[in-house]
C-alpha positions as CSV (number, residue, x, y, z in Angstrom):
1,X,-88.5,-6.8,-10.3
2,X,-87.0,-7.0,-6.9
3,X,-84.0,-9.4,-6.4
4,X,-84.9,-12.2,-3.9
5,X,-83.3,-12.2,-0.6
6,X,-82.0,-15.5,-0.8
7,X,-80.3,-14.4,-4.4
8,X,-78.7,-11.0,-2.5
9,X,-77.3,-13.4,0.1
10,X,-76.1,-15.3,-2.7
11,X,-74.2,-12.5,-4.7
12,X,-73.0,-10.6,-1.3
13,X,-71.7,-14.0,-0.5
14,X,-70.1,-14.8,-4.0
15,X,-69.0,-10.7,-3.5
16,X,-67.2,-11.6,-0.4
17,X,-65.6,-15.1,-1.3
18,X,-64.5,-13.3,-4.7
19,X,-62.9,-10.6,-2.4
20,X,-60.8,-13.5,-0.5
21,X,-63.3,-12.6,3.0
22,X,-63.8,-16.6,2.9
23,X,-62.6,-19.0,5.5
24,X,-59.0,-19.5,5.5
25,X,-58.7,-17.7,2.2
26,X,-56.1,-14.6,1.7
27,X,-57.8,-11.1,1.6
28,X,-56.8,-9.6,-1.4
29,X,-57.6,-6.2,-0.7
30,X,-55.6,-6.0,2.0
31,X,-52.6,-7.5,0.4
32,X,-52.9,-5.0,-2.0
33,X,-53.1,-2.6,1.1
34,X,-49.8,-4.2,2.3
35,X,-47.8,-4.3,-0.7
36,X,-48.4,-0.1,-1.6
37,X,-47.6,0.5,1.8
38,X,-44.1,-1.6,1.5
39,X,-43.6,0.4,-2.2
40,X,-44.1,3.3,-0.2
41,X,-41.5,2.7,2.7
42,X,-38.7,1.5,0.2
43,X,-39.5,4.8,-2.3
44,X,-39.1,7.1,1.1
45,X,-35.9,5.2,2.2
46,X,-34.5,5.4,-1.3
47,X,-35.3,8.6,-1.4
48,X,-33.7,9.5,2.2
49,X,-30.4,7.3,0.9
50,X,-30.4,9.6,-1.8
51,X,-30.4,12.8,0.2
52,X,-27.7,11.7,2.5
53,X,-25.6,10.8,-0.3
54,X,-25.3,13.6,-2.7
55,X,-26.0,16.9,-0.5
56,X,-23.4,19.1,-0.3
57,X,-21.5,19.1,3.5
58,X,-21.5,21.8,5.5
59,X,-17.8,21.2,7.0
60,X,-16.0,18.6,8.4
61,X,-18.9,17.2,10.7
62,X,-19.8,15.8,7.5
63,X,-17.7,12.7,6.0
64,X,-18.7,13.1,2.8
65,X,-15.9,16.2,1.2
66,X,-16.9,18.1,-1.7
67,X,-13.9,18.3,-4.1
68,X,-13.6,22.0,-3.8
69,X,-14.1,21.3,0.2
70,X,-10.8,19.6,-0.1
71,X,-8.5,22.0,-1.1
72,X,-9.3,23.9,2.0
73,X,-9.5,20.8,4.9
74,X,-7.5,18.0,5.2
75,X,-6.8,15.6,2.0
76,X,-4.6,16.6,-1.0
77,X,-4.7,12.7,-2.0
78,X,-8.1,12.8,-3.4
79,X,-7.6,16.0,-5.5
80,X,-6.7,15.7,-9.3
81,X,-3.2,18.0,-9.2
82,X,-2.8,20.7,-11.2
83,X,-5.0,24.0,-11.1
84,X,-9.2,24.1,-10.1
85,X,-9.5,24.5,-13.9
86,X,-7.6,21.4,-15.0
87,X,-8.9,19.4,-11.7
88,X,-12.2,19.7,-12.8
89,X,-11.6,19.1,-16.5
90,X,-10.1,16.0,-15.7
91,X,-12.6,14.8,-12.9
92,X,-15.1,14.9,-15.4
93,X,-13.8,11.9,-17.4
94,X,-13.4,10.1,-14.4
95,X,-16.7,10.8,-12.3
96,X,-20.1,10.1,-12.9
97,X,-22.5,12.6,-12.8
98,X,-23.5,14.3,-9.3
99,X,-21.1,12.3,-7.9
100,X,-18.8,15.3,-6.9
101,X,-17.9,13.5,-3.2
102,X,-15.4,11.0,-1.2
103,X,-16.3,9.1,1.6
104,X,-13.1,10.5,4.1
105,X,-13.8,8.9,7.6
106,X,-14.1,5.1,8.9
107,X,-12.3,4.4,5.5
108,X,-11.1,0.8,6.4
109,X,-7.6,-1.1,5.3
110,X,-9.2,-4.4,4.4
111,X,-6.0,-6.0,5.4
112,X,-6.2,-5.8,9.0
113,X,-4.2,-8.0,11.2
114,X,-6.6,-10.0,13.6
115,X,-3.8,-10.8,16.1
116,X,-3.9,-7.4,16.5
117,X,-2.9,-6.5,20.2
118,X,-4.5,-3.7,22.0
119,X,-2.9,-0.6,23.7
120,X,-5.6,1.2,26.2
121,X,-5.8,4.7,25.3
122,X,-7.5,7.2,28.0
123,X,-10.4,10.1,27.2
124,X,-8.1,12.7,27.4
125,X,-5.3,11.3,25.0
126,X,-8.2,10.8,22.6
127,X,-9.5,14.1,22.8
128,X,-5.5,15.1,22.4
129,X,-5.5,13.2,19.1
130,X,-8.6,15.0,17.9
131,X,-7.4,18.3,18.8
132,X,-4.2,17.6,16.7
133,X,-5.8,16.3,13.9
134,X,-6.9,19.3,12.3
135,X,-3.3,21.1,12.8
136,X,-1.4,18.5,11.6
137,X,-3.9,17.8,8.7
138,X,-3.4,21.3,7.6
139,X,0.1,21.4,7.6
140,X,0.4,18.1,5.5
141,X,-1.9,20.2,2.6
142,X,-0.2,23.0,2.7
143,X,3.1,21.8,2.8
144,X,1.9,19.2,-0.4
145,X,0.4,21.1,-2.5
146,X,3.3,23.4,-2.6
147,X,5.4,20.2,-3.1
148,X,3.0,19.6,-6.3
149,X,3.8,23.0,-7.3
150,X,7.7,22.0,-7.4
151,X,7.0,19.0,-9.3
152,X,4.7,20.8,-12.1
153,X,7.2,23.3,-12.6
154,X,10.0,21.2,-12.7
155,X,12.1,19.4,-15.1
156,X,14.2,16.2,-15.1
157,X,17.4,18.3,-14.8
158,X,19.6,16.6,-11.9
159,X,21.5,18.5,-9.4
160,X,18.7,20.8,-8.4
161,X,18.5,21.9,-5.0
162,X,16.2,19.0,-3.2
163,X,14.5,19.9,0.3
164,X,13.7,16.9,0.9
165,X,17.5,15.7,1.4
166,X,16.9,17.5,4.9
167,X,15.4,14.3,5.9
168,X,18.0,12.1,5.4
169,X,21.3,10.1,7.6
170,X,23.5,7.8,5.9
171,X,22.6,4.5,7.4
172,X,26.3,3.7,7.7
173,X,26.7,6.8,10.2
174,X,23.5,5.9,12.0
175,X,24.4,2.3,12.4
176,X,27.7,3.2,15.0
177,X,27.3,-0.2,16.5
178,X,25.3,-3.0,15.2
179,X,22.9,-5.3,17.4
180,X,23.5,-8.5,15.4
181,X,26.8,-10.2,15.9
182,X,29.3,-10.9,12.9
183,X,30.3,-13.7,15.0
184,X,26.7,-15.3,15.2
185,X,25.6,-18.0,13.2
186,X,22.5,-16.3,11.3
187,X,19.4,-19.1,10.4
188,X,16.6,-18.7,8.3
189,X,13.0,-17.6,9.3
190,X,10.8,-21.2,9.4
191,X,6.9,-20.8,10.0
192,X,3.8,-23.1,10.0
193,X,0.6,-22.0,10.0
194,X,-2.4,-23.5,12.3
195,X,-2.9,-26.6,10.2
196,X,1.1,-27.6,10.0
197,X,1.6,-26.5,6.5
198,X,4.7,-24.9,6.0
199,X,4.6,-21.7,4.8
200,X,8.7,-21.0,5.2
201,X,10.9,-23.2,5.1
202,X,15.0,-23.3,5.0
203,X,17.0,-22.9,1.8
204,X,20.3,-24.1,2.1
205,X,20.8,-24.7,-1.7
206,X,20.2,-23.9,-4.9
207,X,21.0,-26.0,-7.9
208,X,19.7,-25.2,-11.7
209,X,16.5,-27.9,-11.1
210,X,15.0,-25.4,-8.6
211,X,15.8,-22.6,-10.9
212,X,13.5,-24.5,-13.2
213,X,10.9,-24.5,-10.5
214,X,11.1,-21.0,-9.7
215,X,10.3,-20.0,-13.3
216,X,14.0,-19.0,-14.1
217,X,15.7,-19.2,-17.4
218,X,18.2,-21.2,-17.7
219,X,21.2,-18.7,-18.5
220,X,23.2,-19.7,-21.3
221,X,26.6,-21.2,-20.9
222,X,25.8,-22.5,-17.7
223,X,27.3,-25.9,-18.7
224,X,30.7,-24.0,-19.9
225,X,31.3,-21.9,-17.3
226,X,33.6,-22.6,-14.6
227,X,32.7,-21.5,-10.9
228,X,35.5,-18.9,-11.1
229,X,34.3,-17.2,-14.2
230,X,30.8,-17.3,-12.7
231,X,30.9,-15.6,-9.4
232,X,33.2,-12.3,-11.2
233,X,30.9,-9.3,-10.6
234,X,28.5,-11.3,-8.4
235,X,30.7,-11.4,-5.2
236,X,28.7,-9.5,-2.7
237,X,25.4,-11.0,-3.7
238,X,26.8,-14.6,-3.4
239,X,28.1,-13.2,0.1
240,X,24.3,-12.2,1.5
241,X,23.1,-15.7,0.4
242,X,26.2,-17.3,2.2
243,X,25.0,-15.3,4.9
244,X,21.9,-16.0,5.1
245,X,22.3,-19.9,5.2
246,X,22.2,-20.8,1.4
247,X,25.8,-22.4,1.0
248,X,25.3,-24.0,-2.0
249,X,25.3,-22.6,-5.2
250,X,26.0,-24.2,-8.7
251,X,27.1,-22.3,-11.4
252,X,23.3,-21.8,-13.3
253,X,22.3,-20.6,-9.9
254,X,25.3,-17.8,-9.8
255,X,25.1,-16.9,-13.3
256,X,21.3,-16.5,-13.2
257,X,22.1,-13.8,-10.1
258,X,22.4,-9.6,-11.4
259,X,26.0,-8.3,-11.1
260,X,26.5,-6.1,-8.4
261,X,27.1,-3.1,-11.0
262,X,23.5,-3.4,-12.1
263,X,22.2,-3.2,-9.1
264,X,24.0,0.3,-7.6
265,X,23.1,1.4,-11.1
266,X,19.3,1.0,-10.4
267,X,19.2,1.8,-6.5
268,X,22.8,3.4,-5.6
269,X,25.7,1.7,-3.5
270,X,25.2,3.4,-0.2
271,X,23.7,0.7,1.5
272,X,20.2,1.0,2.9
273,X,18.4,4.6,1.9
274,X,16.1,5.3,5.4
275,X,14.8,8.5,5.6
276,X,13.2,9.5,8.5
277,X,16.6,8.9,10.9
278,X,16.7,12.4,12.0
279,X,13.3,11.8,14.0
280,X,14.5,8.6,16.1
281,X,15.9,10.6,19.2
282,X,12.3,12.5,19.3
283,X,10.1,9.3,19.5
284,X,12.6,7.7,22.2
285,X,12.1,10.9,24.0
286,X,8.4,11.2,24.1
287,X,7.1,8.3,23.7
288,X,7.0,5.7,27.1
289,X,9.1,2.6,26.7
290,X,6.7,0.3,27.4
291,X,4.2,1.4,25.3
292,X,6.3,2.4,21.7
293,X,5.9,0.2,19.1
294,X,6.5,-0.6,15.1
295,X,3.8,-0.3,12.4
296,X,4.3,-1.2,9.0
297,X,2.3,0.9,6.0
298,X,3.1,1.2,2.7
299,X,1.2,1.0,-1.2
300,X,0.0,-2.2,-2.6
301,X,2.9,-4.3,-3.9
302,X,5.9,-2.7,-1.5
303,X,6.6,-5.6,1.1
304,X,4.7,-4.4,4.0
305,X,4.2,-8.1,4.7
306,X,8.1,-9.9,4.4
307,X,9.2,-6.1,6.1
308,X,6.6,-7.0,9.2
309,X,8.1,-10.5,9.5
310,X,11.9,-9.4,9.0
311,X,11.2,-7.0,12.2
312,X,9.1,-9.8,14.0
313,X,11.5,-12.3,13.6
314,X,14.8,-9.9,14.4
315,X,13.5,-7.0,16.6
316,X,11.7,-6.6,19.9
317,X,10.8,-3.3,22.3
318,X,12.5,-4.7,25.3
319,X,9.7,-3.1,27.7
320,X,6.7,-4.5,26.0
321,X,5.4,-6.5,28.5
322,X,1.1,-7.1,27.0
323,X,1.6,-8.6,24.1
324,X,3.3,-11.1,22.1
325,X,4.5,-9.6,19.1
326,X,7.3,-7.5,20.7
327,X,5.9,-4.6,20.0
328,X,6.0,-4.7,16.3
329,X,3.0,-4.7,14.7
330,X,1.3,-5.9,11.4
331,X,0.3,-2.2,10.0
332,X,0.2,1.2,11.7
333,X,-3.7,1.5,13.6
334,X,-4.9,3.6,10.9
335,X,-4.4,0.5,8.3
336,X,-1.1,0.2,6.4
337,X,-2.3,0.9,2.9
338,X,-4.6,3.9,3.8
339,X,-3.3,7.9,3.3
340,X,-1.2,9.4,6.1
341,X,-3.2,12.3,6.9
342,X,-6.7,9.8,7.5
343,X,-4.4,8.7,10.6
344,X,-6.6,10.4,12.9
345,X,-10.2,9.9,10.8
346,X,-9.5,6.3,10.2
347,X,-8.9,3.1,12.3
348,X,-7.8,-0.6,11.3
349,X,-9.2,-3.9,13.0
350,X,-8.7,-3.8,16.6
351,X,-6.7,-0.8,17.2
352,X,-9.6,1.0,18.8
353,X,-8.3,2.1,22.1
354,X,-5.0,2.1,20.2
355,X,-2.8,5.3,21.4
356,X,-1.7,6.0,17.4
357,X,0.9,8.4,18.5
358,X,3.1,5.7,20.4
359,X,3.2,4.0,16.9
360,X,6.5,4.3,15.2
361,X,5.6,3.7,10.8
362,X,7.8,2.5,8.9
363,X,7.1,3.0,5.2
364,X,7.7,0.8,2.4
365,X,9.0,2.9,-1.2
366,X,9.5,1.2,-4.2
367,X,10.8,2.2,-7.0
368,X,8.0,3.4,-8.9
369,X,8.6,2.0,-12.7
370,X,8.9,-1.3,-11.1
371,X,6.0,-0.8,-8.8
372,X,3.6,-0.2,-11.5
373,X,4.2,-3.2,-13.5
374,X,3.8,-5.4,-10.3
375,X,0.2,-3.0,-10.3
376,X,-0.6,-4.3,-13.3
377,X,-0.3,-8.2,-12.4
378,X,-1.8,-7.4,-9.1
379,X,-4.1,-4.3,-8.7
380,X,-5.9,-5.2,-5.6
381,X,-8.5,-3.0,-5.0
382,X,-7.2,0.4,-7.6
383,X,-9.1,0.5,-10.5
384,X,-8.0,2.4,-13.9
385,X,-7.9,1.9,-17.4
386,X,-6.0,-1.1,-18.9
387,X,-6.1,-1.9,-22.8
388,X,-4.3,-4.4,-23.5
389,X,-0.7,-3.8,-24.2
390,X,-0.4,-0.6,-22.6
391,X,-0.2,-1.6,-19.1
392,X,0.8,0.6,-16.9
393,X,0.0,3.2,-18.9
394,X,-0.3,6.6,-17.7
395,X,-1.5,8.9,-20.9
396,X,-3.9,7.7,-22.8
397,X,-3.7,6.3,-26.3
398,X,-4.8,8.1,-29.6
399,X,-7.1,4.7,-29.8
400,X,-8.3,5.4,-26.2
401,X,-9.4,9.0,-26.9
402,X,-11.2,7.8,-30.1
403,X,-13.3,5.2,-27.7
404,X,-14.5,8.1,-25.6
405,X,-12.0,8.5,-22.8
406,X,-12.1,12.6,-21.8
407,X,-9.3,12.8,-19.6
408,X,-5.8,13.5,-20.5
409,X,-4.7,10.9,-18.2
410,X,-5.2,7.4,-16.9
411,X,-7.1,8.2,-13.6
412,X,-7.1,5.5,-11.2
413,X,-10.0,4.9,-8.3
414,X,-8.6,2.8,-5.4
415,X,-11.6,1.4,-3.0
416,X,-10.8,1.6,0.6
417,X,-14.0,1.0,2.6
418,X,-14.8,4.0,0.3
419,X,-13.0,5.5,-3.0
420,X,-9.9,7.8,-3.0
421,X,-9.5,9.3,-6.4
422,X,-6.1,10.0,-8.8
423,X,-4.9,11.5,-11.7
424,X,-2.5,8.7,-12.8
425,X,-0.6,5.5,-11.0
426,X,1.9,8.8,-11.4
427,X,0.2,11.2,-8.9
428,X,-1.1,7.6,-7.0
429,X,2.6,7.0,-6.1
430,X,4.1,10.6,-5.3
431,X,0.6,12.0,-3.2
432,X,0.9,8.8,-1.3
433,X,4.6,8.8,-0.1
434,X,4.4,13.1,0.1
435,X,2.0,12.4,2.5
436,X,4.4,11.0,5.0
437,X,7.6,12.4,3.8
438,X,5.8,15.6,4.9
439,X,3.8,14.4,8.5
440,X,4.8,16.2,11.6
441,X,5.4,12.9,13.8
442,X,8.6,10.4,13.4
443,X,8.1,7.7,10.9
444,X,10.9,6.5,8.7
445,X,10.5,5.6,4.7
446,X,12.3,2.3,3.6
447,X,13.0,1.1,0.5
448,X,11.5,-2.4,-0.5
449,X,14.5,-3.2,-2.7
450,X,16.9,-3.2,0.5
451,X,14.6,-5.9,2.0
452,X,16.8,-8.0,-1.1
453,X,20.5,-6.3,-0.9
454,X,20.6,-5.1,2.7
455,X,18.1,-6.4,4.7
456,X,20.3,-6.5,8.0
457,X,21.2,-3.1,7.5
458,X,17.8,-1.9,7.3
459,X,16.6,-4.0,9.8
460,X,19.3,-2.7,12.5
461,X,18.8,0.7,12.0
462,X,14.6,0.5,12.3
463,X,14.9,-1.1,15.4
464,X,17.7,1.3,16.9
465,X,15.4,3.9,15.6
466,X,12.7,2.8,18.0
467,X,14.8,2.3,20.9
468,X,14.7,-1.4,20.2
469,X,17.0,-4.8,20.7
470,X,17.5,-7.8,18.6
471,X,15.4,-10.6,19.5
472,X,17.7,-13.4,19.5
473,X,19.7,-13.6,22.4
474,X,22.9,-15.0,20.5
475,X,22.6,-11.4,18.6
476,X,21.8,-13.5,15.6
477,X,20.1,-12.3,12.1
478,X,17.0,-13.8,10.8
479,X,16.6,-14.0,7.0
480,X,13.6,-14.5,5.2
481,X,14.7,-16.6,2.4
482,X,11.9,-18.9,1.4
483,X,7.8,-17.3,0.2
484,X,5.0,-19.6,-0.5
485,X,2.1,-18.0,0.6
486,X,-1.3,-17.8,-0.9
487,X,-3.5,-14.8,-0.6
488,X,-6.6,-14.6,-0.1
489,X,-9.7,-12.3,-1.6
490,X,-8.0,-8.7,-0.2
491,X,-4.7,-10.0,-2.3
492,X,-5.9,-11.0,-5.7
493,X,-7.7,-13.9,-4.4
494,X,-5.4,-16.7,-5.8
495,X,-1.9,-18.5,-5.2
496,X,0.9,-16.6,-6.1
497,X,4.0,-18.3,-8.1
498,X,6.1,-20.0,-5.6
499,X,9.4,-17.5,-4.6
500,X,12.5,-17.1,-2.8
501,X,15.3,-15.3,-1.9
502,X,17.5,-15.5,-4.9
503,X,14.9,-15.4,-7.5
504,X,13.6,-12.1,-5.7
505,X,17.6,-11.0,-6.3
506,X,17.2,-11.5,-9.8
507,X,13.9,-10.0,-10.5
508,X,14.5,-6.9,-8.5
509,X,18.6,-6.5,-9.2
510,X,17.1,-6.0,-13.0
511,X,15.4,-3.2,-15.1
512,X,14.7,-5.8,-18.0
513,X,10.9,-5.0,-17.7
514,X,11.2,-2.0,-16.0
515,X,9.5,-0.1,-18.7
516,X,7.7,-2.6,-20.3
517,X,4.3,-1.3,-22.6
518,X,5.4,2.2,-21.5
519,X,4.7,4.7,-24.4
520,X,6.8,7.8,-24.9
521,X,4.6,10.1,-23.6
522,X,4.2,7.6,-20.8
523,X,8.0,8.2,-19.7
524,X,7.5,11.9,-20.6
525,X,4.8,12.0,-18.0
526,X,6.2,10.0,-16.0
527,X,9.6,11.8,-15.8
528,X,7.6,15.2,-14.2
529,X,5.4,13.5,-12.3
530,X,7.1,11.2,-10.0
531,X,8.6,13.9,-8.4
532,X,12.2,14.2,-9.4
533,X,13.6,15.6,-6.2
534,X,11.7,12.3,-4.6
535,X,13.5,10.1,-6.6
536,X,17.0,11.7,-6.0
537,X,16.0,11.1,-2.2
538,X,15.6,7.8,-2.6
539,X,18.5,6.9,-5.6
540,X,16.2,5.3,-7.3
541,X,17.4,5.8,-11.5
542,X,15.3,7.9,-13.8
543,X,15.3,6.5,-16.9
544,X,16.0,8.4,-20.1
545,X,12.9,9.6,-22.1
546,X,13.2,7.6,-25.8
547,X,13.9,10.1,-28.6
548,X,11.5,10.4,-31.6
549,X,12.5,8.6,-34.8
């Protein structure tokens, strides 16, 4: 029987309202419609992302490097040492599968300086810089991976021939007059930041209740000991602290202080070890004097920030005439913790129109035994396995293996703006540092330690080097003494223990944890693989490889 018209008008109605057609009701069809279409656009960007991310480059247009790519183009950091076979043995435990790329270019420092001044840099020095780049990028692969060569083939046998000594001026015989007067009175650095807190403040003494501050044992016998008796074999660090303004020492102060034996035991009695002297008379030469200026770069952990305000406070490029700092900067423009040979792919915070080659770097070393533990306490952004007790660790456990680790090393990721990958904290170090040993440009290489023992030294001969004067106009020294700052998310993200001049003497003028929760076949490793011939260079002390029981 037909259906009533007034009943079909019913239904198509009830059809339409039940379809969301009805006034001021959704339509659910087309939010249906609507949401396949958005499940479509988000599959097809995914799937675009995807694409981009894991094809295979075609050269060096490309930023993203194969690992057999880099052998051949520009970065021997991100390789895993050793022959192809072992390289990709070992990148296997370490990368995830189809992952077989780094990220090379726009690889920021995340430390950048925002005070940052700006140097204006023409079209053609830029397309200069680019020219150069692939040259010099060359040269620093070849001439490292041949240096790798040296160190897997070598053994811990002292008095070998060392290449690298070629590098090197005794500070003493570079230093022929000194810009800071004996006769000055030297101060203390003192700073505030915006608010009015003080973040350095002057140390004049040092009395056993600030040892107790500082985290310092007490050392025993302090109430027994006369001041005589105290300061034997301490002399000439008593005299930098006299120096430096802190004239008052009690006897639990002194005898809390390293002798001075110790210390030329761990890092020689030379003075300040600068390598990079020989290159001084070719920046003064080519670079304009009112545009050269001082960068600091160095590895997490290595001083780059008391080193920047030592040569703030003490050294200035007399013609720098556009900005306030003198002329020495925060971090080199292509960020201070970054590879040498991304100079040219890579720049920090404001140093756009930065002219990189007027930039003088001056590279922090530490000793490497002692760097790793202060890795440990404060990684930053590397990344590697840590068990606990067996940090820094650099071979891997027989516990380790049985939890499924593959490699036959601790390999360490350290996050840039992208990833950079290593072997060990071992290959982390001595790539790094061969890097710019190796760089065809002048840069000098410090040592972090010297910032404690002979930080005028130093200090005089990097700002000679750069064709520079001391700030002061009495010729005076500067000393940082006092350290309370906090850090913030790119430095751990919380306060640090509160620390000055003489408890960084004591800390660093000892080897007491040198090696702590190193295994023997840590030190074995170790002892190949922070390149002997390196650490001659730098007289830093190789410590002997325990014997089995």
């Amino acid at each position: 029987m037909p259906t009533p018209m007034s009943q079909r008008k019913r239904t198509r109605s009830g059809d339409t309202a039940l379809l969301g057609g009805g006034k001021g009701t959704p339509n659910l069809l087309a939010c249906i419609q609507c949401a396949v279409i958005f499940l479509l656009v988000m599959m097809t960007c995914c799937w675009m992302y995807v694409v981009i991310q894991f094809r295979k480059p075609a050269g060096l247009q490309n930023n993203l490097l194969d690992y057999k790519t880099l052998h051949q183009i520009v970065t021997p950091m991100h390789t895993f040492g050793g022959n192809q076979q072992q390289q990709q043995q070992q990148a296997s435990g370490l990368r995830k599968k189809g992952k077989n790329y780094i990220e090379h270019e726009h690889v920021g420092d995340g430390d950048d300086d925002a005070d940052a001044e700006e140097h204006p840099m023409s079209i053609e020095e830029i397309k200069d810089q680019h020219a150069a780049a692939a040259a010099v990028e060359k040269e620093i692969l070849a001439k490292s991976q041949q240096s790798q060569k040296q160190v897997d083939s070598t053994t811990t046998t002292k008095g070998t021939n060392n290449d690298y000594a070629k590098h090197k001026i005794s500070t003493k015989n570079f230093l022929k007059k000194s810009l800071f007067s004996k006769e000055a009175i030297h101060d203390q650095v003192v700073k505030k930041d915006k608010k009015g807190n003080i973040l350095h403040n002057a140390i004049h003494a040092v009395r056993k209740e600030d040892l107790e501050e500082l985290n310092i044992p007490i050392p025993d016998g302090w109430n027994t000991t006369t001041m005589e008796d105290a300061l034997k074999g301490r002399e000439p660090l008593v005299d930098i602290l006299h120096d430096a303004g802190v004239q008052e020492l009690d006897v639990a102060a002194i005898l809390s202080l390293p002798k001075w034996d110790i210390v030329t035991k761990l890092y020689g009695d030379n003075g300040p070890v600068i390598v990079g002297l020989d290159t001084c008379q070719q920046f003064q030469e080519t670079i304009p004097q009112d545009q050269a200026s001082i960068g600091i770069a160095g590895l997490f952990n290595t001083g780059t920030n008391p080193m920047n305000m030592y040569l703030e406070e003490n050294c200035i490029m007399p013609n720098i005439k556009h900005e306030r700092h003198g002329g020495m900067r925060f971090q080199v423009p292509w960020g201070k913790h970054v590879p040498a040979s991304w100079k040219w792919n890579n720049t920090a915070g404001n140093d756009q129109k930065t002219n990189k080659t007027n930039v003088l770097p001056v590279v922090m070393v530490r000793d490497p035994y002692s760097w790793m533990q202060s890795m440990c306490k404060h990684p930053y952004t590397a990344k590697w396995l840590r068990p606990k007790g067996h940090c820094p660790g650099l071979v891997p456990l027989a516990e380790e293996k049985k939890r499924g680790h593959k490699s036959s090393t601790l390999n360490v990721t350290v996050k840039y703006k992208s990833m950079a990958y290593f072997d060990s904290l071992a290959h982390y170090w001595t790539q790094w540092y061969e890097q710019y040993l190796h760089a065809d440009y002048p840069r000098l290489m410090v040592r972090f330690e010297d910032l404690q023992f002979h930080s005028r030294d130093m200090v005089d001969a990097i700002c000679q080097c750069a064709g520079g004067v001391a700030r002061n106009q009495d010729a005076s020294f500067s000393y940082v003494v006092d350290s309370a700052k906090s850090f913030g998310p790119g430095h751990g993200g919380k306060k640090q223990v509160k620390t000055n001049m003489i408890s960084a003497m004591i800390k660093y003028g000892s080897d007491t944890h040198r090696l702590d929760s190193l295994t023997k076949e840590d030190m074995e490793f170790a002892a190949t693989h922070f390149n002997p011939a390196f650490m001659e260079l730098f007289e830093y002390n190789v410590p002997e490889v325990p014997q089995s029981s």
